[in-house]
Backbone as a chain_set.jsonl record, in Angstrom:
{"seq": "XXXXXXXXXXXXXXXXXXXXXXXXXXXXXXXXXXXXXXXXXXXXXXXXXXXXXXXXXXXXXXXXXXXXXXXXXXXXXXXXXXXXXXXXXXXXXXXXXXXXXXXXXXXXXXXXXXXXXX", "coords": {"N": [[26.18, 33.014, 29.044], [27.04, 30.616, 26.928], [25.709, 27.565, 25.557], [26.331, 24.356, 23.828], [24.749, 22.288, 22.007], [25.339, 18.854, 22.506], [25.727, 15.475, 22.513], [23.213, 14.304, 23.895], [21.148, 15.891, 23.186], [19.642, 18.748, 23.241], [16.717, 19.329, 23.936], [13.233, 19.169, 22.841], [12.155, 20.64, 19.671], [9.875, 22.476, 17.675], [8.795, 23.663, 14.796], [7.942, 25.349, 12.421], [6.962, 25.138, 8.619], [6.455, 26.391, 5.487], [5.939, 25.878, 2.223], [6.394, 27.524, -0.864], [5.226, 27.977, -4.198], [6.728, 28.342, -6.837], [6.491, 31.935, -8.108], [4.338, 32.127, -6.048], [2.516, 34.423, -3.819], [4.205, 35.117, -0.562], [1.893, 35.47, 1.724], [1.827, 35.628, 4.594], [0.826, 34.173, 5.911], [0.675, 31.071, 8.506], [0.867, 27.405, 8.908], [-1.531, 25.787, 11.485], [-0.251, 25.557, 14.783], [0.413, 22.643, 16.546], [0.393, 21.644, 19.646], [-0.172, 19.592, 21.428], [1.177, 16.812, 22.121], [0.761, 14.117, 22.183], [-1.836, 14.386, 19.695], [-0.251, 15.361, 17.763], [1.498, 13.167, 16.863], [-0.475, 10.645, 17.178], [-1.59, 11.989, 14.558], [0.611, 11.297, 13.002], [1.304, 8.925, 13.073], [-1.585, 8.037, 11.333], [-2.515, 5.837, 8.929], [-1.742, 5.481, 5.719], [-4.704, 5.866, 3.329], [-5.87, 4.302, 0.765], [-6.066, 2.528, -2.719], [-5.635, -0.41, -3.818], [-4.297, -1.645, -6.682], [-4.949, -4.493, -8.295], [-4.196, -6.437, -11.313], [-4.207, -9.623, -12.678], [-3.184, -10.716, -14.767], [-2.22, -13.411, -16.562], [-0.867, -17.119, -16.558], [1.611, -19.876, -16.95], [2.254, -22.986, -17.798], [1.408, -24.654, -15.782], [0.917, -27.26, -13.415], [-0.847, -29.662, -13.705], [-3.523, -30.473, -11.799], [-6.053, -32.064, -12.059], [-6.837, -35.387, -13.343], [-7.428, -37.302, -16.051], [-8.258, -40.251, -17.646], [-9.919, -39.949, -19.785], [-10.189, -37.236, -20.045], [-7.31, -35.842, -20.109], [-4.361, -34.571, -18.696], [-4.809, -32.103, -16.866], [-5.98, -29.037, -15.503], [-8.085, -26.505, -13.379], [-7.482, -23.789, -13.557], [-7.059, -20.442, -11.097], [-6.328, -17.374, -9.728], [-5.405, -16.26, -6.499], [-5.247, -13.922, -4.337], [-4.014, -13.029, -1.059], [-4.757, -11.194, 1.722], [-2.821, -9.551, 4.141], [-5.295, -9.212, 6.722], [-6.68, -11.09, 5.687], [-8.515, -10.875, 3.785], [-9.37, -11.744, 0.567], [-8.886, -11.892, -2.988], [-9.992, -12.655, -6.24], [-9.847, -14.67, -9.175], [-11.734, -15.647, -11.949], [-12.407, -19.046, -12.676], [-10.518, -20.837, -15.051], [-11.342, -23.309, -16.816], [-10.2, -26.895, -17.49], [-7.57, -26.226, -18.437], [-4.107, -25.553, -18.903], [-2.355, -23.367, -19.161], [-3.595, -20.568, -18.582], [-5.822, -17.215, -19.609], [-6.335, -14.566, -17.559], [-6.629, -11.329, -17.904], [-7.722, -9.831, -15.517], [-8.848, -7.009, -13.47], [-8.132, -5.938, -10.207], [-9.668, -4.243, -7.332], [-9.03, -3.213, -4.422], [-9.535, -1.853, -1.23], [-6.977, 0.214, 0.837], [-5.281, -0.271, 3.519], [-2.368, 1.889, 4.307], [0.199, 1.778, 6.682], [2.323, 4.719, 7.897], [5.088, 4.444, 8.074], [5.764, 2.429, 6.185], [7.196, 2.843, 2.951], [6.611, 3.207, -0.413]], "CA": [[26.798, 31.723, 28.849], [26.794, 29.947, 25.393], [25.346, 26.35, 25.44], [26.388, 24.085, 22.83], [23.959, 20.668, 21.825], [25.654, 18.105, 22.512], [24.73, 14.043, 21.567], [21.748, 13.367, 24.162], [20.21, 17.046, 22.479], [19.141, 19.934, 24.453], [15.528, 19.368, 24.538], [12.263, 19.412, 21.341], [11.71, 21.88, 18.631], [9.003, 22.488, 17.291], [9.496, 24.357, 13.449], [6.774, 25.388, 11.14], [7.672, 25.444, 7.487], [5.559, 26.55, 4.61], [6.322, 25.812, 0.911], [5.888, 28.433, -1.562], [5.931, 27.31, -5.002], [7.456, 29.455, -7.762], [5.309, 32.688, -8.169], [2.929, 32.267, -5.165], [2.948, 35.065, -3.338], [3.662, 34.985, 0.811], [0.267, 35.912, 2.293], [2.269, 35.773, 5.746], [0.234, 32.827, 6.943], [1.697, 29.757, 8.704], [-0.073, 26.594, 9.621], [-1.836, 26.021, 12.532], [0.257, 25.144, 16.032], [-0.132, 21.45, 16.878], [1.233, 21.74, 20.165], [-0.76, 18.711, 21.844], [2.232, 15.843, 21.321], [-0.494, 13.103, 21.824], [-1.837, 14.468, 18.513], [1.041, 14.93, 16.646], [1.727, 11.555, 17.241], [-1.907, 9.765, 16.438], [-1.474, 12.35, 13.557], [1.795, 11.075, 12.23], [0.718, 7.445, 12.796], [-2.19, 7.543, 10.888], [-2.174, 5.261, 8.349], [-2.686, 6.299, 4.248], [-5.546, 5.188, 2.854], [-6.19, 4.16, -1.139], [-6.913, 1.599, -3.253], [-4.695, -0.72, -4.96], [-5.237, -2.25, -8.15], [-3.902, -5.754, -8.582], [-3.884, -6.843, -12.508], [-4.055, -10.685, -12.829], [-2.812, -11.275, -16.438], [-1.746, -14.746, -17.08], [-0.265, -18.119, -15.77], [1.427, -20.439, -18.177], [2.774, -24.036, -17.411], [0.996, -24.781, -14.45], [0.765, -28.41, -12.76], [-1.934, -30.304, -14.021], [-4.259, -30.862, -10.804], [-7.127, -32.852, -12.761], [-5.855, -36.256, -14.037], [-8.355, -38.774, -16.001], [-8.158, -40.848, -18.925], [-10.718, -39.207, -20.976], [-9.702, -35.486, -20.34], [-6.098, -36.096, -19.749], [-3.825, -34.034, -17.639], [-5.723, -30.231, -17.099], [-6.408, -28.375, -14.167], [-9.137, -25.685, -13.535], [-6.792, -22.809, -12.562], [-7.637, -19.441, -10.491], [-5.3, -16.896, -9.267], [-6.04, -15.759, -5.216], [-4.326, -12.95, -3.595], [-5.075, -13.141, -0.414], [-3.903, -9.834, 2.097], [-2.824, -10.01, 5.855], [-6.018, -8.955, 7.598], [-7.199, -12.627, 5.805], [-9.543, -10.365, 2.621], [-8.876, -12.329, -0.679], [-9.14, -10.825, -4.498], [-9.833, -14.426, -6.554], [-10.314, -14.457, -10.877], [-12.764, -16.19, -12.519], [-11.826, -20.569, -13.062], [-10.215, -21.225, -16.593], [-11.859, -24.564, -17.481], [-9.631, -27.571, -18.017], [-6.553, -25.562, -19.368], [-2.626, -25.489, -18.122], [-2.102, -22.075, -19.499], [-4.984, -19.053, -18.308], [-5.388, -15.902, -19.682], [-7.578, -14.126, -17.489], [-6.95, -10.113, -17.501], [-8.662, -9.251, -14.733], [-8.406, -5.937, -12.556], [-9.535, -6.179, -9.063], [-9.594, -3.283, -6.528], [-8.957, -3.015, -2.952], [-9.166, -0.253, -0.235], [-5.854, -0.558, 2.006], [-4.573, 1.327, 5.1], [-0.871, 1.518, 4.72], [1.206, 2.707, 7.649], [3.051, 5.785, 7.248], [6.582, 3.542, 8.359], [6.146, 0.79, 4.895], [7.237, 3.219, 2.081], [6.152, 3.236, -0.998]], "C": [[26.182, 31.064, 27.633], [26.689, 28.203, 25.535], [25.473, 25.792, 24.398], [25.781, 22.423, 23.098], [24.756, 19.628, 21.422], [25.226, 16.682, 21.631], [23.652, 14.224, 22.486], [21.44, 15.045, 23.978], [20.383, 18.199, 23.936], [17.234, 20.096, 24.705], [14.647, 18.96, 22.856], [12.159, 20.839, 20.746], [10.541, 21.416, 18.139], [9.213, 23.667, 16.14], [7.824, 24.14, 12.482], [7.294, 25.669, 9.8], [6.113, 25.494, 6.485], [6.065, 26.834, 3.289], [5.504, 26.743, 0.128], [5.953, 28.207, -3.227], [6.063, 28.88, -5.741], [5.849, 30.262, -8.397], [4.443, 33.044, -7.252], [3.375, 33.088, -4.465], [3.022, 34.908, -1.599], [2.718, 35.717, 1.053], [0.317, 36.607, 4.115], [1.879, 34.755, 6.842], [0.978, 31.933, 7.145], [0.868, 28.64, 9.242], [-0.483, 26.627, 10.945], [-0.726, 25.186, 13.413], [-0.249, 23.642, 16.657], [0.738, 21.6, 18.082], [1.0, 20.285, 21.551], [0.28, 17.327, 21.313], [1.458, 14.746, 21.184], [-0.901, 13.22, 20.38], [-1.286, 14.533, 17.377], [1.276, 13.639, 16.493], [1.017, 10.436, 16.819], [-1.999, 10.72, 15.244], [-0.608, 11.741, 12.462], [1.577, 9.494, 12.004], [-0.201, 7.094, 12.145], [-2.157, 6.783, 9.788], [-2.726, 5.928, 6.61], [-3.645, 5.178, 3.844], [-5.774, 5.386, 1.514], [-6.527, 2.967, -1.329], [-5.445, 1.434, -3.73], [-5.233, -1.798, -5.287], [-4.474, -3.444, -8.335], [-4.617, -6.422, -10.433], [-3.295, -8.421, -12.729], [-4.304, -10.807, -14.424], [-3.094, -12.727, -16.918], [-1.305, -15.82, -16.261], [0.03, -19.019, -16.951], [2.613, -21.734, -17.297], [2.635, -24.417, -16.176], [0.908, -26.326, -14.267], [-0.854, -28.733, -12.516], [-2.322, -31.511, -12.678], [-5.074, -32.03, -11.213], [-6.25, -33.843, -13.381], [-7.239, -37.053, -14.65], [-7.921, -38.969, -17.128], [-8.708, -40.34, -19.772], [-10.218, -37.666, -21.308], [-8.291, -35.362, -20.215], [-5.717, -35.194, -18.836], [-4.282, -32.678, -17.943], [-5.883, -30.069, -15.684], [-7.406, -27.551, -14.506], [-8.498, -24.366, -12.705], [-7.5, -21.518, -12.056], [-6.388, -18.669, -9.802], [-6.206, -16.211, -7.618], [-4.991, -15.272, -4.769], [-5.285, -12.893, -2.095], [-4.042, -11.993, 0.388], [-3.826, -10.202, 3.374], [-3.785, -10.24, 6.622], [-6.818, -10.468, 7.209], [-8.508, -12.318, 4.3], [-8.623, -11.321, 1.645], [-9.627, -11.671, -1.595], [-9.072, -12.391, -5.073], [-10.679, -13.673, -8.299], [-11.194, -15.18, -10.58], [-11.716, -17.896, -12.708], [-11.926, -20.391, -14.625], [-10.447, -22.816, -16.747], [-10.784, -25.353, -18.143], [-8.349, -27.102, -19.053], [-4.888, -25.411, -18.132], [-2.133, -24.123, -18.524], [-3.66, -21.166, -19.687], [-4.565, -18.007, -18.308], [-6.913, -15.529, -19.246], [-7.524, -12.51, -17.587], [-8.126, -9.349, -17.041], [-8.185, -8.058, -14.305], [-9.384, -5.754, -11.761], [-9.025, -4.913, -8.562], [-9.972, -4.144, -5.273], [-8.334, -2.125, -2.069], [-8.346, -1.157, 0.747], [-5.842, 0.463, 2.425], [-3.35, 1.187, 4.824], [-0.182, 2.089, 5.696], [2.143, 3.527, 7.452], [4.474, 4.711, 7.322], [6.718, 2.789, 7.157], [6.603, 2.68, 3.811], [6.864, 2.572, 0.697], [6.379, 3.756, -2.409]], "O": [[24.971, 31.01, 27.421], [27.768, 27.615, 25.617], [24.841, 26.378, 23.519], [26.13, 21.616, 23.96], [24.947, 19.388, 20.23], [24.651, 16.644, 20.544], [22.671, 14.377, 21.758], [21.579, 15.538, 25.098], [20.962, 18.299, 25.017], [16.677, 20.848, 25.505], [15.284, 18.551, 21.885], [12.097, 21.91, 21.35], [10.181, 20.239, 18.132], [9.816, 24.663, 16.54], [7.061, 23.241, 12.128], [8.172, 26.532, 9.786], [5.062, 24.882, 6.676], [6.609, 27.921, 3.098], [4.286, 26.866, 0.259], [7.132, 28.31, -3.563], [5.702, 30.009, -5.408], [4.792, 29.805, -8.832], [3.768, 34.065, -7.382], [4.567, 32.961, -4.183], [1.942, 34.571, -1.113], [2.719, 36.809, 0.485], [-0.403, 37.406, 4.714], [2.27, 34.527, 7.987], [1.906, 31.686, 6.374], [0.085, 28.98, 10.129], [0.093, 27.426, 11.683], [-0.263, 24.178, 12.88], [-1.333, 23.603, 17.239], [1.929, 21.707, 17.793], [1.848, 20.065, 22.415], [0.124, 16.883, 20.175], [1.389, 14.286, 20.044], [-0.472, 12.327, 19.649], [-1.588, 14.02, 16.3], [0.989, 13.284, 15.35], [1.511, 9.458, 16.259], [-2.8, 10.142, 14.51], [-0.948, 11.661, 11.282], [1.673, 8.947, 10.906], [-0.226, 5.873, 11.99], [-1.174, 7.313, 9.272], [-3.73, 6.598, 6.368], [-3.48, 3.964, 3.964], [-5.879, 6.525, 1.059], [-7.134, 2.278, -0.51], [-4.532, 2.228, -3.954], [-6.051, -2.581, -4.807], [-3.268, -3.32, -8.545], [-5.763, -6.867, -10.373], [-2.09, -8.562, -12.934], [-5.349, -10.951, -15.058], [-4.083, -13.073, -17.565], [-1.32, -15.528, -15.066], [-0.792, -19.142, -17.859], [3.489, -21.471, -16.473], [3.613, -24.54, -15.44], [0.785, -26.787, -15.401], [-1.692, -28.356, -11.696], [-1.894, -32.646, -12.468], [-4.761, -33.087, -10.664], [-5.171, -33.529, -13.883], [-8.089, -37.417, -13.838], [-7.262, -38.124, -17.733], [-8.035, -40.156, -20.787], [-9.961, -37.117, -22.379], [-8.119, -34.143, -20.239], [-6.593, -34.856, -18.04], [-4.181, -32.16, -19.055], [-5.901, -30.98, -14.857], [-7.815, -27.579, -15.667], [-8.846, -23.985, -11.587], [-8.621, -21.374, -12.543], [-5.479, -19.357, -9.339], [-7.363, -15.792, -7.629], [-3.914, -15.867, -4.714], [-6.498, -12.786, -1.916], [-2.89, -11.79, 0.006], [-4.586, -11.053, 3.837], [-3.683, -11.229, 7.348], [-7.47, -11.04, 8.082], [-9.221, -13.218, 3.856], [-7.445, -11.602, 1.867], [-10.662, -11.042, -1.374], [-8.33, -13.236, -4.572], [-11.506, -12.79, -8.529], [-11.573, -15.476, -9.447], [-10.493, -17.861, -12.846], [-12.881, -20.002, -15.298], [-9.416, -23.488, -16.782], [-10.299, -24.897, -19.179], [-8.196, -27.53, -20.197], [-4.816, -25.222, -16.918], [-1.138, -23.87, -17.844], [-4.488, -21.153, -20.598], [-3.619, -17.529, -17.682], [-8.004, -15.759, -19.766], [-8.651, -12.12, -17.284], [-9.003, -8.667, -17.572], [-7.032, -7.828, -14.67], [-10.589, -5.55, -11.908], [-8.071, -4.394, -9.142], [-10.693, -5.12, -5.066], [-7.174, -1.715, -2.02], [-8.517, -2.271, 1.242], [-6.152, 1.611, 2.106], [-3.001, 0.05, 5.142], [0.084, 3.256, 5.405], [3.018, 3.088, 6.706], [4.733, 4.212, 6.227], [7.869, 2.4, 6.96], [6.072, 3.672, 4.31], [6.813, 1.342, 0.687], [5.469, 3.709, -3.237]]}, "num_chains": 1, "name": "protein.A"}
């Protein structure tokens, strides 16, 4: 009798595949058997980990915070990135100026979840 997979499936597969690039010869090997679905699972969820580089350039026509008669209208600007978990990346203060050029480059190690693409 011939079973044909319907919509709600016929059950899990499980499929090993191994990329060969142009030239390499098969060896006959195949990865190892993850057959523990728990692990597959806290495998596939783990999150990637790197660094990203945020590049604070410039700011130009900003809203003059500082007001007095002698120094007139200026602020003391600063750029702050600040990230979910509540970490902030913060320049250096540009002294009494409405346009700051600071080219900075900060670093920060992130987790990203496999699910956000990228």
């Amino acid at each position: 009798m011939k079973q044909e997979a319907g919509p709600a499936g016929i059950g899990d597969f499980y499929v090993q595949l191994r990329f060969l690039k142009d030239g390499e010869a098969d060896d006959g090997s195949v990865p190892p058997l993850l057959e523990n679905l728990e692990e597959i699972v806290k495998k596939e969820n783990e999150p990637r980990k790197g660094k990203l580089k945020v590049h604070v350039v410039h700011a130009k026509d900003l809203i003059a915070a500082d007001s007095s008669f002698i120094q007139g209208n200026k602020s003391d600007p600063y750029c702050k990135v600040i990230f979910p978990d509540g970490s902030t990346l913060k320049t250096g203060v540009t002294k009494q100026n409405l346009t700051a050029i600071w080219k900075e480059m900060m670093t920060k190690d992130i987790n990203i979840p496999k699910s956000v693409s990228i």
